[in-house]
C-alpha positions in Angstrom: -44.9 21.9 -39.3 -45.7 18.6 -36.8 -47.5 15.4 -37.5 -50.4 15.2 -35.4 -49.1 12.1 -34.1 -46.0 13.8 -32.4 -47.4 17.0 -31.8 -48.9 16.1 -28.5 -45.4 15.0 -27.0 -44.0 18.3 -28.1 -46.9 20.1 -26.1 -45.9 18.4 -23.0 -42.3 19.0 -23.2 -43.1 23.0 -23.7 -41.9 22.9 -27.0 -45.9 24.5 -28.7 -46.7 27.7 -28.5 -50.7 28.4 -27.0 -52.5 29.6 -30.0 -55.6 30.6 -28.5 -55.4 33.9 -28.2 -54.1 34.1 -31.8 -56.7 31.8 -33.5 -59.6 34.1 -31.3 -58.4 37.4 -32.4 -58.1 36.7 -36.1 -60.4 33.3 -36.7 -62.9 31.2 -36.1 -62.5 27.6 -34.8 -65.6 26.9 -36.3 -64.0 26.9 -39.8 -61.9 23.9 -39.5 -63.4 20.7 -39.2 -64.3 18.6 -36.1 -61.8 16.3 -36.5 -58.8 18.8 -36.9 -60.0 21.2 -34.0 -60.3 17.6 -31.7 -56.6 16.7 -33.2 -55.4 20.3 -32.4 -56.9 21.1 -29.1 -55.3 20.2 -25.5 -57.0 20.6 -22.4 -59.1 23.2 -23.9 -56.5 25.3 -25.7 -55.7 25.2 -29.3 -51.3 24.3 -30.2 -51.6 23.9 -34.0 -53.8 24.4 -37.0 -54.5 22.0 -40.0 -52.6 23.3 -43.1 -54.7 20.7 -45.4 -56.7 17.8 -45.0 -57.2 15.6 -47.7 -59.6 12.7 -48.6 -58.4 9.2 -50.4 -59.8 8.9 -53.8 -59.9 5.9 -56.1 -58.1 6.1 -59.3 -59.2 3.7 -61.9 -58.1 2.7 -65.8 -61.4 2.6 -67.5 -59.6 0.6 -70.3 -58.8 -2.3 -67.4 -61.9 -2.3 -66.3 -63.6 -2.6 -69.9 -61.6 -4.8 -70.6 -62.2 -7.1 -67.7 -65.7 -6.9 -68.6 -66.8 -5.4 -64.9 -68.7 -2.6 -64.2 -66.9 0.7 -63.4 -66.8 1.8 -59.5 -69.6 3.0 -58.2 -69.6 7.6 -58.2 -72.3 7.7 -55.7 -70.3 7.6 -52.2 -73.9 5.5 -50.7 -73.2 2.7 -53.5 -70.0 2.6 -52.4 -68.1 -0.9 -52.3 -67.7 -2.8 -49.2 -63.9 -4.3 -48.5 -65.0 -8.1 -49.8 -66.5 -6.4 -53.3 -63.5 -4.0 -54.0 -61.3 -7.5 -53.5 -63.7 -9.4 -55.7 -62.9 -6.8 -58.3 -59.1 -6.3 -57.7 -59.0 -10.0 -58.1 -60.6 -10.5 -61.3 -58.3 -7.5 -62.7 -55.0 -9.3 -61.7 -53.5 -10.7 -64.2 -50.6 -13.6 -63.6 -48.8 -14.9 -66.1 -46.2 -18.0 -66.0 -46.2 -17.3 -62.2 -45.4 -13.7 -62.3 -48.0 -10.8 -61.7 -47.9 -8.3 -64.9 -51.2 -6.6 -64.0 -52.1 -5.7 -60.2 -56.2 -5.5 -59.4 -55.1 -3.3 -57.3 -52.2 -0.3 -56.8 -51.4 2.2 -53.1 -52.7 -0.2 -50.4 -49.1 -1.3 -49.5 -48.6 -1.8 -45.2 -45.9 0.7 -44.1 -47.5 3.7 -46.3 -48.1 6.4 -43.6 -51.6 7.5 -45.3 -52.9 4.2 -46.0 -52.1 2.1 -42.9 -54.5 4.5 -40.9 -57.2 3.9 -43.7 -57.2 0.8 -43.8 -57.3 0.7 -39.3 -60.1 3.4 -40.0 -62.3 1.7 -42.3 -61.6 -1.4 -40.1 -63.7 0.0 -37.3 -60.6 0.1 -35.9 -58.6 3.3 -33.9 -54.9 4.5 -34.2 -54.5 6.4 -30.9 -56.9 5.8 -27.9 -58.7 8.6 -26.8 -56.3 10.8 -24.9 -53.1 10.2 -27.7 -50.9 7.9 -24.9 -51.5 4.5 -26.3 -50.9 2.9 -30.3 -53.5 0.9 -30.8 -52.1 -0.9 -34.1 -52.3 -4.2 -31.8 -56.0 -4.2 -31.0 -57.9 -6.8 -33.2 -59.2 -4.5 -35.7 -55.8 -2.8 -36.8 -54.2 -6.6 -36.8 -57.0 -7.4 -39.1 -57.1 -4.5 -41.7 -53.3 -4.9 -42.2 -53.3 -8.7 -42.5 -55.7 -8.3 -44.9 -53.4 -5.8 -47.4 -50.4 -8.1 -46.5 -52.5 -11.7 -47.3 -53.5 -10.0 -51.0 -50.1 -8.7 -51.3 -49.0 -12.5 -51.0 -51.0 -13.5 -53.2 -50.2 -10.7 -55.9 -53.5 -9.2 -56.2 -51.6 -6.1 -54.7 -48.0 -4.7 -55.1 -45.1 -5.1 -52.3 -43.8 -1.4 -51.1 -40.8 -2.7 -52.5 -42.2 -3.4 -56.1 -43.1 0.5 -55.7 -39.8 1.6 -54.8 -38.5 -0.4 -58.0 -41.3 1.6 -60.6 -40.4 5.0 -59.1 -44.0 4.7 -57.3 -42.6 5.6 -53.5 -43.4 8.8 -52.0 -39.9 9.4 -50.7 -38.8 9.7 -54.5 
C-alpha cells in the first residue's frame, strides 16, 4: 500500500515491482478510471493499482438549515453551488454567541487535512503535482488562494480550526 504521491520515488529507487504483465494476463486497464491508470502508469508500464477511489460528499443537518430559513443544497450536481454561494450559506448558518462560535456554517474544510487540501487546490483550478510528479505546486497562485481562503473563514469562525477537531474527537488519526 503507497500514496500516490510517494509511489513515484519508490519506482525510481527500484523498490515497485512492473505490473504489466500481471494486470495484462488477468485484467483490463480499461476498468479503472483515467485518472488512476494516469496516477499508476510510468513510462508506459503500470507499478500499482487503485484499491478505492472515493468522491467528497456534502453532509448537511436538515434541521440547521430549516432552521436558518435557507434552502437545502442543491441534489442536481449541474445546480451545484459555486465557492462564494456555499460561503454565503456557511455564513448565515454560523452562529456566535458572546464572542464564541457554538454553531460552525461549515464542518471538514480544515488546511492540513490530506483529502481536503487537494480539493480545495482542485476546485481552485489549481494542480498538486506538475505534470511529470517532480515538482509541489502548493506555491503557485491558485493553491495559495484555495487554502487562504479555508484559513481566512477559519479566522473568522465560520469554519472549525484542525485543532477544535482534535478536541471533539473529529480527527482522522483518532
Amino acid at each position: 500500500v503507497c500514496r500516490c504521491a510517494t509511489y513515484r520515488d519508490f519506482q525510481k529507487r527500484g523498490g515497485l515491482l512492473d505490473l504489466t504483465e500481471y494486470v495484462d494476463q488477468s485484467m483490463s486497464v480499461e476498468e479503472f478510471i483515467p485518472m488512476s491508470r494516469e496516477k499508476m502508469t510510468i513510462d508506459g508500464r503500470i507499478y500499482g493499482l487503485s484499491s478505492c477511489n472515493t468522491v467528497a460528499v456534502m453532509f448537511y443537518n436538515k434541521d440547521i438549515f430549516d432552521e436558518a430559513g435557507l434552502p437545502y443544497p442543491p441534489s442536481d450536481p449541474k445546480e451545484a453551488w459555486t465557492w462564494a454561494e456555499f460561503v454565503d450559506v456557511a455564513r448565515q448558518l454560523t452562529i456566535v454567541q458572546q464572542g464564541r462560535t457554538v454553531q460552525y456554517g461549515a464542518y471538514g474544510f480544515t488546511t492540513n487535512w490530506f483529502w481536503s487540501d487537494p480539493l480545495m487546490v482542485l476546485s481552485n483550478n489549481g494542480q498538486l503535482l506538475n505534470e511529470d510528479y517532480t515538482e509541489l505546486l502548493l506555491d503557485s497562485p491558485e493553491a495559495k488562494e484555495a487554502l487562504v481562503k479555508v484559513r481566512e473563514l477559519q479566522q473568522e469562525g465560520v469554519l472549525p480550526l484542525a485543532t477544535t477537531l482534535e478536541q471533539t474527537g473529529m480527527s482522522a488519526a483518532q
